[in-house]
DRENDO-1510 file (C-alpha; in Angstrom, 1 decimal, always signed):
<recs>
REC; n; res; u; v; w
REC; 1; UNK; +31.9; +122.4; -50.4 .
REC; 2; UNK; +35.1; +120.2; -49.9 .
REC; 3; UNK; +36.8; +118.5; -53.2 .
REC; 4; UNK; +36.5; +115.3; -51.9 .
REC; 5; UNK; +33.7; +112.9; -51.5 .
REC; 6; UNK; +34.7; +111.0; -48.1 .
REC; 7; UNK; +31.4; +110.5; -46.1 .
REC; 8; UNK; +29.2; +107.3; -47.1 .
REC; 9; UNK; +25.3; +106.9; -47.0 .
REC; 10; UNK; +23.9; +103.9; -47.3 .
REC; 11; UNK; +20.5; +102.4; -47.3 .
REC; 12; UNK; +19.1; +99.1; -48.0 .
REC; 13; UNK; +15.8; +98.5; -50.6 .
REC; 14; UNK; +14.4; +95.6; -52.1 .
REC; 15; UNK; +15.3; +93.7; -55.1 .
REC; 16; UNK; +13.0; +95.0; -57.7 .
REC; 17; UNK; +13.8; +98.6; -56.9 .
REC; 18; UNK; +17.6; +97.8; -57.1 .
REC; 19; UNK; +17.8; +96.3; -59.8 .
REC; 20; UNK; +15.5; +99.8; -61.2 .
REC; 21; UNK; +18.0; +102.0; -60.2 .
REC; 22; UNK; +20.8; +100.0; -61.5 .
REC; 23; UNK; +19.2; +100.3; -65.1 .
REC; 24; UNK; +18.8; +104.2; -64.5 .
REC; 25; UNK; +22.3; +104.6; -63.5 .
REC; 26; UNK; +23.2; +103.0; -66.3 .
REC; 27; UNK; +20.9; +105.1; -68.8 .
REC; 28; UNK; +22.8; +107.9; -67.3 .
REC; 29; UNK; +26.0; +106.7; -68.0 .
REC; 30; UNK; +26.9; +106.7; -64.1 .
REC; 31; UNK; +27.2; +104.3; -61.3 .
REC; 32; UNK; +24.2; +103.7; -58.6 .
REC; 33; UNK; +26.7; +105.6; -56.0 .
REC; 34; UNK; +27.0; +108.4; -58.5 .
REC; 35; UNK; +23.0; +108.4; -59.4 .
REC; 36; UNK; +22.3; +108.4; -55.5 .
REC; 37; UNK; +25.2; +111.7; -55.0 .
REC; 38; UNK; +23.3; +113.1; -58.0 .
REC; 39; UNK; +20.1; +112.9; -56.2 .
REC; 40; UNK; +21.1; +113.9; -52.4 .
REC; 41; UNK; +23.1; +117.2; -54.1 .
REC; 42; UNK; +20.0; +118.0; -56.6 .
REC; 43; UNK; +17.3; +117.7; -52.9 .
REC; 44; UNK; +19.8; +119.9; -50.8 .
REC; 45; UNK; +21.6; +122.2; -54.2 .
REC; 46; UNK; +18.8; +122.0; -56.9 .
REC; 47; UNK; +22.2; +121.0; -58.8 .
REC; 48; UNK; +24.0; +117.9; -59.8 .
REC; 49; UNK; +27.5; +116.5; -58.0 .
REC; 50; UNK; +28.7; +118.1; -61.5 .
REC; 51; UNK; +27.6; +121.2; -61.6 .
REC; 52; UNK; +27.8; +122.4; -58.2 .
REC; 53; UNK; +31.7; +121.7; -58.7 .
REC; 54; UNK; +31.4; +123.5; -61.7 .
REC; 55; UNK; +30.0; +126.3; -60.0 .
REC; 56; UNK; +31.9; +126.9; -57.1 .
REC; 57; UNK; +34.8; +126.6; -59.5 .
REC; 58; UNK; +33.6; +129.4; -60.9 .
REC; 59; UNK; +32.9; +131.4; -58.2 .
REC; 60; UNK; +36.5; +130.8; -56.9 .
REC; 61; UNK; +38.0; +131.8; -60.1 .
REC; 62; UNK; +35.4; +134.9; -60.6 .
REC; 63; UNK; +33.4; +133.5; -63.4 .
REC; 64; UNK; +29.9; +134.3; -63.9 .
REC; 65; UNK; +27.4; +132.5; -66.2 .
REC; 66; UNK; +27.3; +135.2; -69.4 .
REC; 67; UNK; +24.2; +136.5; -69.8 .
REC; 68; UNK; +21.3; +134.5; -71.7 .
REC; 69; UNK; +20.3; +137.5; -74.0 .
REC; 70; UNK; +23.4; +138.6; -74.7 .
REC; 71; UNK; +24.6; +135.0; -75.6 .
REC; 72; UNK; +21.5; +134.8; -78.1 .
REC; 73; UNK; +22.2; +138.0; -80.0 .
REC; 74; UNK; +25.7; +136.4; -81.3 .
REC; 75; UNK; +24.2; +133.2; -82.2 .
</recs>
């Protein structure tokens, strides 16, 4: 995956659903562009824009997710 975001999709839709996804972007405290990135990485990555940078971050730097149980048994 490349650091930076430089390829644009675009579609058009009507009104009514624009103006729907404007008040969901906004209910998640993103933009529409953002929502729509969100969407297109979760169909291909099952993953957010977020957290597929977080995890080949990660993986670059040789991090691995601790362990569920393990986590538990010091909480």
């Amino acid at each position: 995956m490349s650091d930076k975001c430089t390829e644009e999709i675009k579609t058009k839709v009507p009104d009514d659903l624009a103006l729907r996804w404007r008040a969901r972007a906004r209910r998640a405290g993103c933009s529409p562009s953002e929502l729509l990135r969100d969407l297109i990485c979760i169909t291909e990555h099952g993953m957010t824009f977020g957290e597929l940078e977080t995890k080949y971050r990660r993986d670059a730097l040789g991090f691995q997710a601790p362990d569920k149980g393990i986590a538990r048994a010091y909480e």
